[in-house]
Structure formats: structure tokens, C-alpha cells
mmCIF entry with sequence, helices, sheets and N, C-alpha, C, O atoms, coordinates in Angstrom:
data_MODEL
# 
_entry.id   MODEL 
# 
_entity.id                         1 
_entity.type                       polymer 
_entity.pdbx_number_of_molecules   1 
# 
_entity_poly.entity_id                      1 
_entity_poly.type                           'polypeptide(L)' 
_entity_poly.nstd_linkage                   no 
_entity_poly.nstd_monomer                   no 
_entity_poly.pdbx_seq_one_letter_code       
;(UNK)(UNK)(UNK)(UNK)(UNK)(UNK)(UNK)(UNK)(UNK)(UNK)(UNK)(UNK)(UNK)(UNK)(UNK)(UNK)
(UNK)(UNK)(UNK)(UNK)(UNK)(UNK)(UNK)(UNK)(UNK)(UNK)(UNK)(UNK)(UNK)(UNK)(UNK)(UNK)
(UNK)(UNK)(UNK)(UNK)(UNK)(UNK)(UNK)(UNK)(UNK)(UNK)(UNK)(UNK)(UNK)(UNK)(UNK)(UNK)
(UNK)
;
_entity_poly.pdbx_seq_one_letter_code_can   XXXXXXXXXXXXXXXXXXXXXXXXXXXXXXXXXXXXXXXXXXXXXXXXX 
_entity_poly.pdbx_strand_id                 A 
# 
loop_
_entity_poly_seq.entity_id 
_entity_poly_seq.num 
_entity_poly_seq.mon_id 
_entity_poly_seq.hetero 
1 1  UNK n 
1 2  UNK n 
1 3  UNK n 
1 4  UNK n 
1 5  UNK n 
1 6  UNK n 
1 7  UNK n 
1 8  UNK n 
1 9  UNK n 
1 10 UNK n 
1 11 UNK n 
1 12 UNK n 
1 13 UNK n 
1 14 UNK n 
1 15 UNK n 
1 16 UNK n 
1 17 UNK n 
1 18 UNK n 
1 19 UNK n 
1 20 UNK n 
1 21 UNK n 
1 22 UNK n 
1 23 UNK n 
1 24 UNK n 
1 25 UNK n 
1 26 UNK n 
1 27 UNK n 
1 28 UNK n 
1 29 UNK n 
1 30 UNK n 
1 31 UNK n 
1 32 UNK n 
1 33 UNK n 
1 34 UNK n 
1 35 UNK n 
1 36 UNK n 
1 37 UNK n 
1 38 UNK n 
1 39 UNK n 
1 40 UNK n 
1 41 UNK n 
1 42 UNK n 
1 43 UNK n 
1 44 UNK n 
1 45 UNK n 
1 46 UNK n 
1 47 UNK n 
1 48 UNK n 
1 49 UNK n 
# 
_struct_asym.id          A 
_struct_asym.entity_id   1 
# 
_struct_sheet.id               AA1 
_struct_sheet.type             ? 
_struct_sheet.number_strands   3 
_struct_sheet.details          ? 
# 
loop_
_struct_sheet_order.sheet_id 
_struct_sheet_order.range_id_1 
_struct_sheet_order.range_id_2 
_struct_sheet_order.offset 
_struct_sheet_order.sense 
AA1 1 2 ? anti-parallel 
AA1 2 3 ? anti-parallel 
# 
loop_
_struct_sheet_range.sheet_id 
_struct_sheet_range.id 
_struct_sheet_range.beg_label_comp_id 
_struct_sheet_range.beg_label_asym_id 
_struct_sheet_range.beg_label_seq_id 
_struct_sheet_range.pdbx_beg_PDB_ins_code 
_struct_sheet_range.end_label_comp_id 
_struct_sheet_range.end_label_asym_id 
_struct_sheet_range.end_label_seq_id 
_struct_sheet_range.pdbx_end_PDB_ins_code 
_struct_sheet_range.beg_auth_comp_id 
_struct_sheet_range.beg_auth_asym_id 
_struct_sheet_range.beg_auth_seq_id 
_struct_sheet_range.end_auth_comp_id 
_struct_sheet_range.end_auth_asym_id 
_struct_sheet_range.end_auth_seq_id 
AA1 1 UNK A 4  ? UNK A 9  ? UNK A 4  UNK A 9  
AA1 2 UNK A 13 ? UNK A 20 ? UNK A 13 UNK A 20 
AA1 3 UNK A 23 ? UNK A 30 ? UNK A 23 UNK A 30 
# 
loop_
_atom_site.group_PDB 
_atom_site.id 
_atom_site.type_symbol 
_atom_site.label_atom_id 
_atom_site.label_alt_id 
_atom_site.label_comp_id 
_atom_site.label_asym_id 
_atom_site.label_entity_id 
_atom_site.label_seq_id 
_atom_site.pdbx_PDB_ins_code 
_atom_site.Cartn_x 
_atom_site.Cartn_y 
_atom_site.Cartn_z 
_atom_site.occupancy 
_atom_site.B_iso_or_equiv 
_atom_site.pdbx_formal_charge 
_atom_site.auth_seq_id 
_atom_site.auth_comp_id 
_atom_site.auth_asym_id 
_atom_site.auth_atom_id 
_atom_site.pdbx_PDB_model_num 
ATOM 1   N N  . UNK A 1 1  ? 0.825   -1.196 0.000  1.00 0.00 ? 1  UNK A N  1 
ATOM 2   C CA . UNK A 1 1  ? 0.000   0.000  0.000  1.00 0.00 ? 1  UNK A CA 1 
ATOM 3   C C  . UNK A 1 1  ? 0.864   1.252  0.000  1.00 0.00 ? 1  UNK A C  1 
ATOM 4   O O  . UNK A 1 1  ? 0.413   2.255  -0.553 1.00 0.00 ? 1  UNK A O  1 
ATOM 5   N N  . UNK A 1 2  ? 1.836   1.279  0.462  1.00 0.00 ? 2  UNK A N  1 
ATOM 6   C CA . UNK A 1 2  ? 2.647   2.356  0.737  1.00 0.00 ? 2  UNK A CA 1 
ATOM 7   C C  . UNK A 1 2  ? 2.485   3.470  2.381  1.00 0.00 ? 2  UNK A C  1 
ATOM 8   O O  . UNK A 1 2  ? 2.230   3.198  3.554  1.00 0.00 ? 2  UNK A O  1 
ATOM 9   N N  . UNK A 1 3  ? 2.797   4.771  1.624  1.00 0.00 ? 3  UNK A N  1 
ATOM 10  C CA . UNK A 1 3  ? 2.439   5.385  2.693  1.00 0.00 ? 3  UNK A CA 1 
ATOM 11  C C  . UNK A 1 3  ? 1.132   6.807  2.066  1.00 0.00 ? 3  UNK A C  1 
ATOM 12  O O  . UNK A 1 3  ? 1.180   7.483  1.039  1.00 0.00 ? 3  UNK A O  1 
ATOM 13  N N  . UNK A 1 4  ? 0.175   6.807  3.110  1.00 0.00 ? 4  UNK A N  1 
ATOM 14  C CA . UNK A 1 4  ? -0.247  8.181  2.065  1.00 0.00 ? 4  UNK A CA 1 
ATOM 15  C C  . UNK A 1 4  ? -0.657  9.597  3.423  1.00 0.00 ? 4  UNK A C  1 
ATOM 16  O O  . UNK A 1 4  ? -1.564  9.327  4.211  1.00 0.00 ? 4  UNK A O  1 
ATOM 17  N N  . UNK A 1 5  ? -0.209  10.462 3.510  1.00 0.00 ? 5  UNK A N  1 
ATOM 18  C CA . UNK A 1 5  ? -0.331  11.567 4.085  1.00 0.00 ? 5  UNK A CA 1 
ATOM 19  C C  . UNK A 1 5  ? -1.263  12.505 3.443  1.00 0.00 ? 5  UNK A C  1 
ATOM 20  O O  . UNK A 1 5  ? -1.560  12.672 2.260  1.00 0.00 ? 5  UNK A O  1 
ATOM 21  N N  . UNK A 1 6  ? -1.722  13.186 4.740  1.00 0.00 ? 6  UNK A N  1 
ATOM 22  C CA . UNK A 1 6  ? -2.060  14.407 4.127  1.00 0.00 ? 6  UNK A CA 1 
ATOM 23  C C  . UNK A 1 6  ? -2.228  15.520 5.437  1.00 0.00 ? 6  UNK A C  1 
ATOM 24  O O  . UNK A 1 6  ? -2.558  15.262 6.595  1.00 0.00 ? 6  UNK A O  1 
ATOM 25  N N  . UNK A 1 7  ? -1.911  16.729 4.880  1.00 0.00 ? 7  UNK A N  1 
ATOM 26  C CA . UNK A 1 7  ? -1.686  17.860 5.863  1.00 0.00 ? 7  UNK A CA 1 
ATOM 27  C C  . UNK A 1 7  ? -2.883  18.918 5.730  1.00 0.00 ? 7  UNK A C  1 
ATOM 28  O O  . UNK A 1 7  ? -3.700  19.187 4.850  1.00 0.00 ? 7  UNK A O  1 
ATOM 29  N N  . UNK A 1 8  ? -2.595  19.399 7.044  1.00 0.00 ? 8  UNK A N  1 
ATOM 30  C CA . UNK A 1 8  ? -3.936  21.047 7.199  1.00 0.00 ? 8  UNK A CA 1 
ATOM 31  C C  . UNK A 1 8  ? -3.215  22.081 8.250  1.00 0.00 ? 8  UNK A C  1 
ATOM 32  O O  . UNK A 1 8  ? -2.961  21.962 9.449  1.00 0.00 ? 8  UNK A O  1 
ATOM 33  N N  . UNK A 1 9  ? -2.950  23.328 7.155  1.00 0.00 ? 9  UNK A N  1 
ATOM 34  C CA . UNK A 1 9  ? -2.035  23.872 7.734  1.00 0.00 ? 9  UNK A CA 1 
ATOM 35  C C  . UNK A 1 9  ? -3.022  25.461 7.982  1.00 0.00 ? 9  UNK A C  1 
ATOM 36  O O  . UNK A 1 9  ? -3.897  25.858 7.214  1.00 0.00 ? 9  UNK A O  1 
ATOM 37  N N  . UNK A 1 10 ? -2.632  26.052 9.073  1.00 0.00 ? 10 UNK A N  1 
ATOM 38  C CA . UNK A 1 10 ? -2.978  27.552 8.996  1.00 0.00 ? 10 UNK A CA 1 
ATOM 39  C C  . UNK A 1 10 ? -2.297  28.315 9.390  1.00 0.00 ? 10 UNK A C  1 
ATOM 40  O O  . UNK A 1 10 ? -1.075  28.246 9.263  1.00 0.00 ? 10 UNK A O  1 
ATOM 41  N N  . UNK A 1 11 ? -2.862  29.178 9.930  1.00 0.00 ? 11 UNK A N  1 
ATOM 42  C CA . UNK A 1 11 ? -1.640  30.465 11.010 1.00 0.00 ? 11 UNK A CA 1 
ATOM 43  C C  . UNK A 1 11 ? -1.573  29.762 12.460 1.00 0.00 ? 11 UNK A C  1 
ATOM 44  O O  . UNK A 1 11 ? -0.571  29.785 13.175 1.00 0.00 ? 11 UNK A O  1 
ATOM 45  N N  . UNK A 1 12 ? -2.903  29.075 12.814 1.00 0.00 ? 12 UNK A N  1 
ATOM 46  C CA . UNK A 1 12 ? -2.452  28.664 14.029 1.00 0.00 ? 12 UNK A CA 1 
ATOM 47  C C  . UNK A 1 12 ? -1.813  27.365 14.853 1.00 0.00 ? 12 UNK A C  1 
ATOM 48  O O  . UNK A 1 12 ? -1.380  27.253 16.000 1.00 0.00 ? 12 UNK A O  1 
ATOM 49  N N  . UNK A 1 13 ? -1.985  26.228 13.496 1.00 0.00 ? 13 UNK A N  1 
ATOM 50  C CA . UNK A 1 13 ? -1.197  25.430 13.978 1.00 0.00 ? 13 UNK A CA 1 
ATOM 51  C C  . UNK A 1 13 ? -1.496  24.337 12.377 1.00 0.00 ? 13 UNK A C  1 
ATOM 52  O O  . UNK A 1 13 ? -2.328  24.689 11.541 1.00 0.00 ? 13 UNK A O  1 
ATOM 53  N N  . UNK A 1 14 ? -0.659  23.044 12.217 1.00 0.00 ? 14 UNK A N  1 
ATOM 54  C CA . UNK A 1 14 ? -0.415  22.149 11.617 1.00 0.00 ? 14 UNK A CA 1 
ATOM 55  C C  . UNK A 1 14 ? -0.840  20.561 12.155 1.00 0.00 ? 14 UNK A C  1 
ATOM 56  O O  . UNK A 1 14 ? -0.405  19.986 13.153 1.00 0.00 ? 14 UNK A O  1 
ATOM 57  N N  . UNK A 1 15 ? -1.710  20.122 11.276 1.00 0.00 ? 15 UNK A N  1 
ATOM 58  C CA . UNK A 1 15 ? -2.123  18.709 11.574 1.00 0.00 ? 15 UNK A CA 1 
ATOM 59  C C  . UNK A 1 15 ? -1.767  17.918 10.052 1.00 0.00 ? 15 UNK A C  1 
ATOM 60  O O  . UNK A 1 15 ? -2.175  18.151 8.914  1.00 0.00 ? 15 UNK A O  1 
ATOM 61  N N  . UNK A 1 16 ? -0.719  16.777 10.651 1.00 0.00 ? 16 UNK A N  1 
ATOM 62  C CA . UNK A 1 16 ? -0.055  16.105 9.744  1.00 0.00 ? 16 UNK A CA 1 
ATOM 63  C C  . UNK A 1 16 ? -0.607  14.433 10.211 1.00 0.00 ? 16 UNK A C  1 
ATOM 64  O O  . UNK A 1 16 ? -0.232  14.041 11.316 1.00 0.00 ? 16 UNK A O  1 
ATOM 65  N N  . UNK A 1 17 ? -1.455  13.523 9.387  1.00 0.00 ? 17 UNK A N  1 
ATOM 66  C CA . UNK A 1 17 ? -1.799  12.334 9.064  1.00 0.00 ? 17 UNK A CA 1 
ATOM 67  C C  . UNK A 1 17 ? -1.134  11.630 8.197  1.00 0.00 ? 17 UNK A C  1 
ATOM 68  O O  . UNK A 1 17 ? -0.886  12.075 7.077  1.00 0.00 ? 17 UNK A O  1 
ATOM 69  N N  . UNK A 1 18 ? -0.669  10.162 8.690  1.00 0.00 ? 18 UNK A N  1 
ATOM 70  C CA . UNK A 1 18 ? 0.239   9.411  7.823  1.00 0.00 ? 18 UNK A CA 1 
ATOM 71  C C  . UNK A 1 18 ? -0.358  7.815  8.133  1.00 0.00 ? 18 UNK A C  1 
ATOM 72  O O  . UNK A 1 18 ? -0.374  7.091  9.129  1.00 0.00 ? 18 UNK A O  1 
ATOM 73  N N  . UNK A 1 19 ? -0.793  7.697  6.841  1.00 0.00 ? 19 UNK A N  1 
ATOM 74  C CA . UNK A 1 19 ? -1.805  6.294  6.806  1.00 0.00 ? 19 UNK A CA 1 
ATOM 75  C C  . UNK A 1 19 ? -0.939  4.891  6.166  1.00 0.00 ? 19 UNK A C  1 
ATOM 76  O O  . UNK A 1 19 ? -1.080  4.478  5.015  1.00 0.00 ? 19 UNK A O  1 
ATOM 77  N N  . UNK A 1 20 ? -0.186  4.393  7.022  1.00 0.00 ? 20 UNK A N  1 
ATOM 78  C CA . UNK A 1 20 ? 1.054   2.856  6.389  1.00 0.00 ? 20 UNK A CA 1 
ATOM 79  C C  . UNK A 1 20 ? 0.336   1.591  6.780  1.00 0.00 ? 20 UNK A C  1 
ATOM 80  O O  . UNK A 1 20 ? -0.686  1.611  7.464  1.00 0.00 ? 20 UNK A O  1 
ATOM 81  N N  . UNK A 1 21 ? 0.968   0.352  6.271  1.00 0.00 ? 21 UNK A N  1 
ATOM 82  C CA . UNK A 1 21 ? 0.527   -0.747 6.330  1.00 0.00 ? 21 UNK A CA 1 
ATOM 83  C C  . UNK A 1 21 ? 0.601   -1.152 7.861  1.00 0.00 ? 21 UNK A C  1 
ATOM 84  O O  . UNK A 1 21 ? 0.097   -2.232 8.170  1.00 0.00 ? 21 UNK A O  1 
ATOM 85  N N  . UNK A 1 22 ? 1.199   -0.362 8.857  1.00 0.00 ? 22 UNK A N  1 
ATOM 86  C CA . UNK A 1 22 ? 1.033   -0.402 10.424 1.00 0.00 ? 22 UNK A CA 1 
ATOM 87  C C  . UNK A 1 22 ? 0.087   -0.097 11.132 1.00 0.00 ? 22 UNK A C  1 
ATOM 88  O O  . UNK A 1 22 ? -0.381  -0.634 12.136 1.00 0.00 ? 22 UNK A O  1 
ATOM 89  N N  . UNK A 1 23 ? -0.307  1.179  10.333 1.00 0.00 ? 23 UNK A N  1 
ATOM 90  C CA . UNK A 1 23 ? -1.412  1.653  11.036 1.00 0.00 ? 23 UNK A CA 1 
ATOM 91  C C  . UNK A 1 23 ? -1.192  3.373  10.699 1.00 0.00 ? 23 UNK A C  1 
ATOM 92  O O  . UNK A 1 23 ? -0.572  3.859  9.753  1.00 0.00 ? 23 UNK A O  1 
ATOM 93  N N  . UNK A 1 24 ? -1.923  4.092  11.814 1.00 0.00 ? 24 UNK A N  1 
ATOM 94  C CA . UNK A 1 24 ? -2.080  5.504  11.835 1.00 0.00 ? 24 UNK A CA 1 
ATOM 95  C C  . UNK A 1 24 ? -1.353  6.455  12.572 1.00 0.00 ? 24 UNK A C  1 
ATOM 96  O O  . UNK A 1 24 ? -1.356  6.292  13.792 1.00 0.00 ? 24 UNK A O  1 
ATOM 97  N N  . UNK A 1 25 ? -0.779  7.337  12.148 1.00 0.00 ? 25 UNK A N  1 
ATOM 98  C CA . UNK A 1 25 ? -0.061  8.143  12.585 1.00 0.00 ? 25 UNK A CA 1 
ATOM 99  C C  . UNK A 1 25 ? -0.522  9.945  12.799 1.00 0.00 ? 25 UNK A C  1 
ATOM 100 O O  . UNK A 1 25 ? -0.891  10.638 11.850 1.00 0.00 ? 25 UNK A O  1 
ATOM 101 N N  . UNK A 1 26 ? -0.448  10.251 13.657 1.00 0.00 ? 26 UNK A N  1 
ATOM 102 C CA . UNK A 1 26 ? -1.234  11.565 13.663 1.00 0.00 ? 26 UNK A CA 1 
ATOM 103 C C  . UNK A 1 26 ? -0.165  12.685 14.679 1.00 0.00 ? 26 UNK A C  1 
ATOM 104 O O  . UNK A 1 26 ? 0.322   12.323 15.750 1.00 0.00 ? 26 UNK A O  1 
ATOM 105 N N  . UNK A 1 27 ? 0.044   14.052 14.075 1.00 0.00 ? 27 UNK A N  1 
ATOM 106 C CA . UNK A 1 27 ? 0.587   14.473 15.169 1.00 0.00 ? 27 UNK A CA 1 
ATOM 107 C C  . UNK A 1 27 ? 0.282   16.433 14.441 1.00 0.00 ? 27 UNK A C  1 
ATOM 108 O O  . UNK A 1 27 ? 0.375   16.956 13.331 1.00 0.00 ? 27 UNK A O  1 
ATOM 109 N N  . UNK A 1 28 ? -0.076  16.887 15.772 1.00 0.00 ? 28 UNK A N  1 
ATOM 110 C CA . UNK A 1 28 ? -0.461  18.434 15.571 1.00 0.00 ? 28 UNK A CA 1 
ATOM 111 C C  . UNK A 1 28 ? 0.483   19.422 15.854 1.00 0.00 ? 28 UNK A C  1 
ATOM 112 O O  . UNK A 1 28 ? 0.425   18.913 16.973 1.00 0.00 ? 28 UNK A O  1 
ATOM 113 N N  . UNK A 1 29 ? 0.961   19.955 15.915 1.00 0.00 ? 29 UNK A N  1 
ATOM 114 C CA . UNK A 1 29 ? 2.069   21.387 15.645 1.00 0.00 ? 29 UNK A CA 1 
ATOM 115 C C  . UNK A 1 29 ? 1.138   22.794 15.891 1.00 0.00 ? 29 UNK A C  1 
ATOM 116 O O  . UNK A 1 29 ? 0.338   23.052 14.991 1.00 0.00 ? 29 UNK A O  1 
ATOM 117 N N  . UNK A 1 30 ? 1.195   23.699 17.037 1.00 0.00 ? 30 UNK A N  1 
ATOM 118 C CA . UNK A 1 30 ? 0.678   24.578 17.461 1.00 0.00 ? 30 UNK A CA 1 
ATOM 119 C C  . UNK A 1 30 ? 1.986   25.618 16.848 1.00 0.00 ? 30 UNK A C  1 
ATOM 120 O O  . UNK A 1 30 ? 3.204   25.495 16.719 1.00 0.00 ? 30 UNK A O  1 
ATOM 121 N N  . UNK A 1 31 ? 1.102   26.546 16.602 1.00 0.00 ? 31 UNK A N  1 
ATOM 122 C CA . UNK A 1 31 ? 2.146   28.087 16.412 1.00 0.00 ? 31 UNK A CA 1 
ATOM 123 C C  . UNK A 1 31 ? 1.921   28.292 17.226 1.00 0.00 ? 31 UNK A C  1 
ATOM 124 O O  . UNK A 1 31 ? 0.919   28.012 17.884 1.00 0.00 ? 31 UNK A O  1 
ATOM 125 N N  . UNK A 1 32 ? 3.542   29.338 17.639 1.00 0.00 ? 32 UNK A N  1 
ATOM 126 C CA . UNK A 1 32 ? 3.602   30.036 18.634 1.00 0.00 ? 32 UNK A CA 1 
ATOM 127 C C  . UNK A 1 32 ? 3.825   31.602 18.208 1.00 0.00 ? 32 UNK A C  1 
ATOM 128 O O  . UNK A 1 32 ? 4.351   32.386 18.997 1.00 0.00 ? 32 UNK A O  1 
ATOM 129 N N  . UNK A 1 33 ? 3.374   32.015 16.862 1.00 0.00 ? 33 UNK A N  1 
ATOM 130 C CA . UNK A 1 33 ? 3.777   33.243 16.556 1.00 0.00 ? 33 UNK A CA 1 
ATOM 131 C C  . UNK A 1 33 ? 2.210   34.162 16.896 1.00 0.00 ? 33 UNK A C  1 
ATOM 132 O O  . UNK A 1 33 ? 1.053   33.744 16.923 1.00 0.00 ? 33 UNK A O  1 
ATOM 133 N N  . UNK A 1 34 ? 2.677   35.328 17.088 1.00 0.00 ? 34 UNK A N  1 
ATOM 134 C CA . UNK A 1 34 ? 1.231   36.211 17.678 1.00 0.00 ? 34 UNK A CA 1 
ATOM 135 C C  . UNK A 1 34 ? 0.752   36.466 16.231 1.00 0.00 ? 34 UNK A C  1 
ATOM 136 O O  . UNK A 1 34 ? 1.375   36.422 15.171 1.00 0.00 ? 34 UNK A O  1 
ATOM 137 N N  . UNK A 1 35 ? -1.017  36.850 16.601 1.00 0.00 ? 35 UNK A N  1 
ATOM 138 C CA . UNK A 1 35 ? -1.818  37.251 15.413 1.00 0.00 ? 35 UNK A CA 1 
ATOM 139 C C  . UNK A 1 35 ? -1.264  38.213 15.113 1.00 0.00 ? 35 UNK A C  1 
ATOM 140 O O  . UNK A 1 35 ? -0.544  38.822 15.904 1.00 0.00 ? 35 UNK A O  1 
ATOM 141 N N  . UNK A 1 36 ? -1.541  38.706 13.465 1.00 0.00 ? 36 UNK A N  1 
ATOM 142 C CA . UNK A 1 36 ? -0.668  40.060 12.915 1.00 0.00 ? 36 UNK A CA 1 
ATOM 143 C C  . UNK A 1 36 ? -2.071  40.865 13.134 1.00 0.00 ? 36 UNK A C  1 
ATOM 144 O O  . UNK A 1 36 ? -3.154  40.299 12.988 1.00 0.00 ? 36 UNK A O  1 
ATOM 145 N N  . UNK A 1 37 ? -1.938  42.392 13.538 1.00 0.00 ? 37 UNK A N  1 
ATOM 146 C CA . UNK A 1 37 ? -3.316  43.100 13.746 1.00 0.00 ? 37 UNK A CA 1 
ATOM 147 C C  . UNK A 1 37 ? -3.642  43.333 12.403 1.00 0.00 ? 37 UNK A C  1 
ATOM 148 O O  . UNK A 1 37 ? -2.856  43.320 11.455 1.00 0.00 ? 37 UNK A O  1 
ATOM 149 N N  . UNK A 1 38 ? -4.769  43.533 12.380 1.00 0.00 ? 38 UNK A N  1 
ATOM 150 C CA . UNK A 1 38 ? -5.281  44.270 11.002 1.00 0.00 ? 38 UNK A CA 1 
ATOM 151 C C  . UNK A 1 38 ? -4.994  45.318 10.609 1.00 0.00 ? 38 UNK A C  1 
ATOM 152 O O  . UNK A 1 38 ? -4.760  46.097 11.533 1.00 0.00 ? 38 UNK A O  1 
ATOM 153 N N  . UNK A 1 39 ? -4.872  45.827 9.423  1.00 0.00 ? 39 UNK A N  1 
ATOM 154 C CA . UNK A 1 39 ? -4.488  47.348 8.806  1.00 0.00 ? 39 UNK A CA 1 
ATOM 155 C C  . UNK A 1 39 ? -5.806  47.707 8.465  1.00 0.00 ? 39 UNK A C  1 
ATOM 156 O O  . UNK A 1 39 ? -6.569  47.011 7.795  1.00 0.00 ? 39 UNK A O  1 
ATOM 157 N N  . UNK A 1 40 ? -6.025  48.705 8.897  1.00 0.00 ? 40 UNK A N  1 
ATOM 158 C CA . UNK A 1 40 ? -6.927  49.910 8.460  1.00 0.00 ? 40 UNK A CA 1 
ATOM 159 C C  . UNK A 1 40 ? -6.164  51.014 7.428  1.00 0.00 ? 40 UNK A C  1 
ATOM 160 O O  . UNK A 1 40 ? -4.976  51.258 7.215  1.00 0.00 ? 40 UNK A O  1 
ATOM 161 N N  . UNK A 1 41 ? -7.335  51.518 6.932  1.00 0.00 ? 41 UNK A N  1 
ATOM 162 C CA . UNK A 1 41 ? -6.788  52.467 5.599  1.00 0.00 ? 41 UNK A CA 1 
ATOM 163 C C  . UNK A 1 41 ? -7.098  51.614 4.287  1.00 0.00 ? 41 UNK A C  1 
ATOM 164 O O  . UNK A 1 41 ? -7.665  50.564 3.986  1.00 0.00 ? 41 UNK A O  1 
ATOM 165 N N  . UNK A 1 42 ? -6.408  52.655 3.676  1.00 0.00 ? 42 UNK A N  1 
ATOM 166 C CA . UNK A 1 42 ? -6.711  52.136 1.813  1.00 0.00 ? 42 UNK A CA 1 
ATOM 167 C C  . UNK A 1 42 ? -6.051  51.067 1.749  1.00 0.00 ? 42 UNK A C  1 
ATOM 168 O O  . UNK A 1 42 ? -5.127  50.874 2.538  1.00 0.00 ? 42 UNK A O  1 
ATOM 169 N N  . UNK A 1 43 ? -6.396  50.139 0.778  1.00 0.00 ? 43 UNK A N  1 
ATOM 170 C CA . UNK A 1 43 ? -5.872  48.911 0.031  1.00 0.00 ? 43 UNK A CA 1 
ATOM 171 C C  . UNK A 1 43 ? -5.898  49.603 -1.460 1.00 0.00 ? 43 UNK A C  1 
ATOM 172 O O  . UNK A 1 43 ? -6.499  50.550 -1.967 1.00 0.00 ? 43 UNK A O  1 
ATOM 173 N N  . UNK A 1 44 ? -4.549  48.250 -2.071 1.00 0.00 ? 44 UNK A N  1 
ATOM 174 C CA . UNK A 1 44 ? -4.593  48.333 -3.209 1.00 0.00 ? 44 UNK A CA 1 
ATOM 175 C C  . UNK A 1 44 ? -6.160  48.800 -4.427 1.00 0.00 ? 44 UNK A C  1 
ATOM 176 O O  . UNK A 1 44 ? -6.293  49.738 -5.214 1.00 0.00 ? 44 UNK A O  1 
ATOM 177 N N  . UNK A 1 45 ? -7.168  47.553 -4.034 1.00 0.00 ? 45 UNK A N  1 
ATOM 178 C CA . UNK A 1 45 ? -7.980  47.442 -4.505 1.00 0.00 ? 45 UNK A CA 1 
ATOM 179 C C  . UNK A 1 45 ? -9.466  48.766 -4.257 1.00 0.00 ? 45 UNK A C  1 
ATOM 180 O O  . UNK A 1 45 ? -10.305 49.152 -5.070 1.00 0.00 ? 45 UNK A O  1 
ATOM 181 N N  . UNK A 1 46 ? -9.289  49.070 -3.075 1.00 0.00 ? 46 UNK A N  1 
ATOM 182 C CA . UNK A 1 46 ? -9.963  50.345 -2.834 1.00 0.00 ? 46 UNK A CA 1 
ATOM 183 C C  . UNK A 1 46 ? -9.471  52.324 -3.011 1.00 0.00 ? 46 UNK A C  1 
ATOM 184 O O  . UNK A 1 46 ? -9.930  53.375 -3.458 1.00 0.00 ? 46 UNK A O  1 
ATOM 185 N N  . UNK A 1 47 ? -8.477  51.877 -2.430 1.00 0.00 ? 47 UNK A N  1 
ATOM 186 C CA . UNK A 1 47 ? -7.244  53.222 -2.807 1.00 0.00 ? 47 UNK A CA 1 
ATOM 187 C C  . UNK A 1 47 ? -6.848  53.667 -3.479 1.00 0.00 ? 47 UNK A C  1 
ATOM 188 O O  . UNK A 1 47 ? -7.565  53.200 -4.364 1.00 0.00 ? 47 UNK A O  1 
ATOM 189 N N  . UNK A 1 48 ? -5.947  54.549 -4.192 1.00 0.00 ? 48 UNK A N  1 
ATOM 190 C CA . UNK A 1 48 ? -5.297  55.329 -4.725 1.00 0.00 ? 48 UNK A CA 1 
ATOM 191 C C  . UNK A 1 48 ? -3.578  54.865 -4.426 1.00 0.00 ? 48 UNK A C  1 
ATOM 192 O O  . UNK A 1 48 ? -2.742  55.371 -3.677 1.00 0.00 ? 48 UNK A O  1 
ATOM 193 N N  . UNK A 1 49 ? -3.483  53.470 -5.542 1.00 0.00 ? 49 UNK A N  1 
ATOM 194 C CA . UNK A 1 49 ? -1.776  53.323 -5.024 1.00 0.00 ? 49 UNK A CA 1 
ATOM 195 C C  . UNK A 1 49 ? -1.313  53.233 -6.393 1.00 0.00 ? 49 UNK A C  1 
ATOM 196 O O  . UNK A 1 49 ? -0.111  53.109 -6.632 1.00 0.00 ? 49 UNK A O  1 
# 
């Protein structure tokens, strides 16, 4: 069968699944980096840039 993975990644953390002829493997990864704040003001798409 092999091996077959699959990942789900965001800003706040990583969940990595790995499916082998053993069995199941699972393991999650938390960020530790802070939220970026939001920008207020013009954007490209609304603004004058």
C-alpha cells in the first residue's frame, strides 16, 4: 500500500496524518507566533496606489 499523508495547515497550527501498512499516525504542531493586527486604511484594490 505504501504510505499516504495528508496535511492542514494555517496560522495557528499544523495537523499532519500518515496512513502505512502499520497503522495511523497523527501528530499536531501549534504556532507560537502572535496574530498580525489588522491594517486599516486604503488597500490596493480600494485606494489610490
Amino acid at each position: 500500500m505504501g504510505i499516504q499523508t495528508g496535511f492542514w495547515i494555517d496560522h495557528r497550527k499544523a495537523v499532519i496524518m500518515a496512513v502505512t501498512d502499520q497503522g495511523e499516525a497523527f501528530q499536531q504542531i501549534i504556532s507560537e507566533v502572535e496574530k498580525q493586527l489588522r491594517r486599516s486604511g486604503a488597500s490596493p484594490l480600494k485606494g489610490s496606489f
